[in-house]
C-alpha positions as CSV (number, residue, x, y, z in Angstrom):
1,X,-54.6,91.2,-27.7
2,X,-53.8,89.4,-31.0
3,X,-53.5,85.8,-29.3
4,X,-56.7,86.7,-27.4
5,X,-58.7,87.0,-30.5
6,X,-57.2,84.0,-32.4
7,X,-58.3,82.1,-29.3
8,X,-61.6,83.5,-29.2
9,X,-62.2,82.6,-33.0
10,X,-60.9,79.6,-32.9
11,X,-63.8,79.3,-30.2
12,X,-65.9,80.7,-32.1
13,X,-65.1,78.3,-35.5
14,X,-65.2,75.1,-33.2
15,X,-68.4,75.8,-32.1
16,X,-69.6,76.6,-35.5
17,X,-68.4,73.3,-36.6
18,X,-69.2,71.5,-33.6
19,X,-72.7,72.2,-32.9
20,X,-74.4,71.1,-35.9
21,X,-72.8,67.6,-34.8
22,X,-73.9,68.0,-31.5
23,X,-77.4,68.6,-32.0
24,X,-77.8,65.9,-35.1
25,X,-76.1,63.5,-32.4
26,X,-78.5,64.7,-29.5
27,X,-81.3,63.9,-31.8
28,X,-80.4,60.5,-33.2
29,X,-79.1,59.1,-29.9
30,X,-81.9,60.7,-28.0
31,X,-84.6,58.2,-29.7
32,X,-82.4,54.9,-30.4
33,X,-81.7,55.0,-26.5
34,X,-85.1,55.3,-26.2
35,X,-85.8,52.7,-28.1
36,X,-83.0,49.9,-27.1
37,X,-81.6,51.3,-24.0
38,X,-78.2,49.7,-22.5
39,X,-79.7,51.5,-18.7
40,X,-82.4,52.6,-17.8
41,X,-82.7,56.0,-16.6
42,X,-82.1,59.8,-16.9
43,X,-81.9,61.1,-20.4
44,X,-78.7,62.5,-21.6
45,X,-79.6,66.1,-21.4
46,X,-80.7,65.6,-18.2
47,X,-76.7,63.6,-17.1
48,X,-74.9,64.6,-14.3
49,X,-71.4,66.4,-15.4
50,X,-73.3,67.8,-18.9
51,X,-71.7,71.3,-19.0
52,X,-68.3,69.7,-18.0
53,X,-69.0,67.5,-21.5
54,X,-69.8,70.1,-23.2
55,X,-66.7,72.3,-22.7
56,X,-64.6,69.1,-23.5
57,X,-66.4,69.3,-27.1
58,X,-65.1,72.8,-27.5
59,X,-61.6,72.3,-25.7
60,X,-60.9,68.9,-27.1
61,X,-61.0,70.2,-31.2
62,X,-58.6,73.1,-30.2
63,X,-56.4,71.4,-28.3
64,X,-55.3,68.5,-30.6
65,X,-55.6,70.7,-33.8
66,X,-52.5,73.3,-32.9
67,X,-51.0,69.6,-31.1
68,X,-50.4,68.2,-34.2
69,X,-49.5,71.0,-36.1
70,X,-47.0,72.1,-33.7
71,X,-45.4,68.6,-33.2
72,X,-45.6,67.6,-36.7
73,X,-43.7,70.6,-38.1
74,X,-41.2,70.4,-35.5
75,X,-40.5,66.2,-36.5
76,X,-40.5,67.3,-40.4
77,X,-37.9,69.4,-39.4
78,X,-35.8,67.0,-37.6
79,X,-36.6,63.4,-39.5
80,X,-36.6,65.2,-43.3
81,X,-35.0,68.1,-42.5
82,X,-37.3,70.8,-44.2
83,X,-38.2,73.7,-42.6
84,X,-39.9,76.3,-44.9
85,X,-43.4,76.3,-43.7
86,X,-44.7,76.2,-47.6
87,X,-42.4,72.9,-48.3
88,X,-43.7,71.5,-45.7
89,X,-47.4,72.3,-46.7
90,X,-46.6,71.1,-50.2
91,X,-44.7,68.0,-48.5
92,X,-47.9,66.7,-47.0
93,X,-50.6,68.6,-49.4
94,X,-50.8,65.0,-50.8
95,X,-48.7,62.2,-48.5
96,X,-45.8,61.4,-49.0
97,X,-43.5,58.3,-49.8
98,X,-44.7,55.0,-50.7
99,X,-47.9,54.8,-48.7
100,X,-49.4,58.3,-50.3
101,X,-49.2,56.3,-53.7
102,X,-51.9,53.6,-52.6
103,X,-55.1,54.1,-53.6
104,X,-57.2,56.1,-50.7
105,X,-59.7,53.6,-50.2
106,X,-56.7,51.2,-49.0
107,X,-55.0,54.0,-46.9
108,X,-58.2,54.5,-45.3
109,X,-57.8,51.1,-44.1
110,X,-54.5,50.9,-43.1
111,X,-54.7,54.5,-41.2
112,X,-58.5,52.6,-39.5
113,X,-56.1,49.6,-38.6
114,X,-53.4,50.9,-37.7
115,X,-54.4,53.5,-35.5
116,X,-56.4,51.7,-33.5
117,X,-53.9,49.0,-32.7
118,X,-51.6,52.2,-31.1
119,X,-54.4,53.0,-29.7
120,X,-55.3,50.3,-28.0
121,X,-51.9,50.0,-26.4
122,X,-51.5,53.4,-25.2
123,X,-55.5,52.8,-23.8
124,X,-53.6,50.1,-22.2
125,X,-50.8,52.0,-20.8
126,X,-53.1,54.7,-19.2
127,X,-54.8,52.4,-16.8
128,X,-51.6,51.2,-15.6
129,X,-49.6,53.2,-12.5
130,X,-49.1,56.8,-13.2
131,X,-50.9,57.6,-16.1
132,X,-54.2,56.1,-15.0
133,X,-54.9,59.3,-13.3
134,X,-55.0,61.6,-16.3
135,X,-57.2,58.5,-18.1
136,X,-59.7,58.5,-14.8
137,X,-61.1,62.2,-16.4
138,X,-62.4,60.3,-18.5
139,X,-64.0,57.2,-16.5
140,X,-65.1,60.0,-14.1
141,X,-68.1,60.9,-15.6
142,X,-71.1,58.3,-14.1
143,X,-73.9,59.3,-16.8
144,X,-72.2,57.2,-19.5
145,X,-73.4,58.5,-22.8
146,X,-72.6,59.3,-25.8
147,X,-71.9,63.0,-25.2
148,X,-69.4,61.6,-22.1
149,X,-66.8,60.6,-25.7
150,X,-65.0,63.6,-25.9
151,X,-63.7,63.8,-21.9
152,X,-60.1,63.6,-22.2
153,X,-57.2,65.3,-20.2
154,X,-55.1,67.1,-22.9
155,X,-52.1,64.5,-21.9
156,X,-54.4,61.3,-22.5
157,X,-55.3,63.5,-26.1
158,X,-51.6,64.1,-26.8
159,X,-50.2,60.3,-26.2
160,X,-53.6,58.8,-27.8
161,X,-55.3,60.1,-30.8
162,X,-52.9,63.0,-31.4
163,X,-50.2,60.8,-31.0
164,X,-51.5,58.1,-33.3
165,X,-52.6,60.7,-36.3
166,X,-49.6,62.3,-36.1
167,X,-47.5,58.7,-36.7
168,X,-50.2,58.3,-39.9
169,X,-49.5,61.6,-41.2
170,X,-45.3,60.9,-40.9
171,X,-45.6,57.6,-42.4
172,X,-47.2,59.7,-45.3
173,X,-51.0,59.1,-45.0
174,X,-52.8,61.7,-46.9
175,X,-54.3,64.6,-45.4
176,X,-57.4,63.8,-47.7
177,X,-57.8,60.2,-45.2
178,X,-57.9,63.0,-42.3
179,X,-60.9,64.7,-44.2
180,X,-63.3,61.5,-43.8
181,X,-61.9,59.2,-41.3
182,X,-62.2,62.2,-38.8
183,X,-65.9,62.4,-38.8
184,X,-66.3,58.8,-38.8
185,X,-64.1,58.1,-35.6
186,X,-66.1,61.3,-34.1
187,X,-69.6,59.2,-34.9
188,X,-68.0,55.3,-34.0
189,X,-66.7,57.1,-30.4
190,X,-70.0,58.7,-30.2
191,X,-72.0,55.4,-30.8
192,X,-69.9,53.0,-28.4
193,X,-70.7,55.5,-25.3
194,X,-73.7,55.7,-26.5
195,X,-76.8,54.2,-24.1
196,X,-77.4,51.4,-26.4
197,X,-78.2,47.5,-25.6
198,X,-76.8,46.8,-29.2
199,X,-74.0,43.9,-29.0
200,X,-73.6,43.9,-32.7
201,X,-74.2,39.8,-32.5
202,X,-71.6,37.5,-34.2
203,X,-69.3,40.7,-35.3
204,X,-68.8,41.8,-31.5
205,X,-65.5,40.0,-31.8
206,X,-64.9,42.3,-34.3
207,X,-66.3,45.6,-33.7
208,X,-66.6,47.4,-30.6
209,X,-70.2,47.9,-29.6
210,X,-71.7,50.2,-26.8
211,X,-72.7,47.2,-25.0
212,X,-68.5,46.3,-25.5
213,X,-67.6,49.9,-24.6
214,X,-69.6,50.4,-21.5
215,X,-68.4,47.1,-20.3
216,X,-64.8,49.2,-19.9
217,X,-66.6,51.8,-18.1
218,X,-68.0,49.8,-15.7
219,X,-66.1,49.8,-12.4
220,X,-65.6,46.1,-11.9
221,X,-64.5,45.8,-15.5
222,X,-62.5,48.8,-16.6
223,X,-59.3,46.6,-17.8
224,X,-61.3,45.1,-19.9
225,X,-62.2,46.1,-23.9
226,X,-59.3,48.6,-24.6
227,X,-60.3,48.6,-28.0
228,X,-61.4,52.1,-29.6
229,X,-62.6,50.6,-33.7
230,X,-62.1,46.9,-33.5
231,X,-62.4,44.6,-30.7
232,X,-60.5,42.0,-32.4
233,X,-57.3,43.5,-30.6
234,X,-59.0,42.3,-27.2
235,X,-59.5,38.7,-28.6
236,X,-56.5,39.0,-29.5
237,X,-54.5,40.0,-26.5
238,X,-56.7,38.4,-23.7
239,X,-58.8,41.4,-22.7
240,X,-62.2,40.7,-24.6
241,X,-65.0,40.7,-22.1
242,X,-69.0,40.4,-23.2
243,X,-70.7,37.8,-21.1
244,X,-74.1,36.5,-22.2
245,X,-77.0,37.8,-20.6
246,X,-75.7,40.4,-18.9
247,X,-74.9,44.2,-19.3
248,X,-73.1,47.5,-17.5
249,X,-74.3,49.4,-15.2
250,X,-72.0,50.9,-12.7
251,X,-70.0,53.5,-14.0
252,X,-67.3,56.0,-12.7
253,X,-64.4,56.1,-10.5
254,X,-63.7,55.7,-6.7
255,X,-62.4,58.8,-6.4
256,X,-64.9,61.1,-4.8
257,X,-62.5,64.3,-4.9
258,X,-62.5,64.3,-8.7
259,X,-63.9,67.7,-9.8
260,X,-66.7,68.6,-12.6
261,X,-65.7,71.3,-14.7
262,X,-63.0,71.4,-17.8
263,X,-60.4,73.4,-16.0
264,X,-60.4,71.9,-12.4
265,X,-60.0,68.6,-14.1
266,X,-57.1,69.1,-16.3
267,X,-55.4,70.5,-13.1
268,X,-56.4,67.9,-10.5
269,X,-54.3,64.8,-11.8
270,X,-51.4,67.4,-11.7
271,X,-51.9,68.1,-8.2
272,X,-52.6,64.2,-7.0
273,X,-50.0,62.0,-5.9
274,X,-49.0,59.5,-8.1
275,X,-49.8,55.7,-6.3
276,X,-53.6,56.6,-7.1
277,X,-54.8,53.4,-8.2
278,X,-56.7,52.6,-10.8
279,X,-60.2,52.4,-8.7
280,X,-59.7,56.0,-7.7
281,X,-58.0,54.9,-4.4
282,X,-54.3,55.4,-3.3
283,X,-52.7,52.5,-3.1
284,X,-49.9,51.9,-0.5
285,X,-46.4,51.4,-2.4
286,X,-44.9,47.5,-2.0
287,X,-43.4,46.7,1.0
């Protein structure tokens, strides 16, 4: 009964945190689509697979909160071997080690940069053989918007942005980084799904845009623009893709058996053989 009602309030919390975000986000995206669309047609509200992104908003906060927690108490314990629960509050009230004793402004940057180049690479792993599957929740949905960010099966959460924030908060980021950067990656994810024609001119080889963004989501281009923050890494590594004069426009996956709703989605990859290629299909193994 007890874990019941911790669940159900930390529903209840998420929500009460969530919602103001959603409907400010509803709002503002609402009118700059109207304005500069990316595609033309159905507003958001109005997308197919909207209640299945709206559970994700609520599941998705949860989920990667008790994650971390759980993961990075049980690495304090093994790497710096403390296992008090109050040492190890008081061992990352602040950071620790050399990088907690930069000034925050240049943590915040390094945490930015660094983060997204893990990122990138484990974006990069999860269109590649097994994994893809578990990444295809999230290419699924064929409404691309901005309320379409927070689709994500809980093992593309734990071996993405869990993964990476936990790494920050072990090389002794401060918590206090957590505090801002986490609304602002909320807002940049939000934005590059967004239904926008903005290409953010000569800093696109910089920045990721939603015109850069949707160009991953589109089904001829998904290995393209891995790139969560900073499309520099795809210049980098050979994966950059905005052509001139042209924009997205086909979104979602081959796979016509992939379910709406939060629940039969985190169980179909489990369930799917493991050859399903990246375009939905199964792919016959080499000969």
């Amino acid at each position: 009964m007890k874990i019941a009602f911790d669940v159900l309030n930390q529903i209840l919390v998420t929500l009460w945190h969530v919602a103001p975000w959603l409907a400010a986000s509803g709002l503002v995206f609402a009118l700059l689509s109207k304005i500069s669309p990316c595609n033309q047609g159905r507003p958001w509200w109005h997308k197919r697979g909207l209640a299945t992104d709206l559970a994700y908003w609520i599941f998705v906060p949860i989920f990667t909160r008790y994650l971390r927690i759980w993961v990075t108490v049980s690495l304090t314990i093994w790497l710096f071997h403390i296992s008090e629960g109050q040492k190890i509050a008081d061992f990352y009230a602040h950071g620790h080690g050399a990088v907690s004793t930069l000034p925050l402004w240049f943590q915040a940057v390094l945490y930015l940069v660094g983060t997204d180049f893990m990122l990138y690479w484990s974006h990069r792993a999860f269109h590649q053989g097994v994994l893809w599957k578990y990444h295809a929740v999230h290419h699924a949905t064929q409404d691309l918007d901005w309320i379409s960010a927070a689709r994500f099966h809980p093992l593309n959460l734990a071996f993405g942005v869990a993964a990476a924030d936990i790494v920050a908060l072990l090389c002794g980021i401060s918590p206090e980084i957590f505090i801002v950067m986490g609304p602002v990656n909320t807002l940049a994810s939000c934005l590059v799904h967004a239904n926008l024609n903005w290409t953010f001119g000569p800093l696109r080889f910089v920045i990721a845009s939603p015109v850069f963004h949707r160009w991953h989501h589109d089904k001829k281009t998904y290995d393209r623009n891995f790139a969560g923050s900073l499309s520099l890494w795809d210049w980098m590594f050979g994966t950059y893709y905005m052509p001139q004069g042209a924009l997205p426009g086909s979104y979602g996956i081959g796979d016509e058996n992939m379910p709406e709703g939060l629940l039969a989605q985190i169980v179909y990859p489990l369930i799917q053989r493991d050859d399903a290629g990246a375009d939905g299909r199964l792919v016959e193994p080499a000969a």
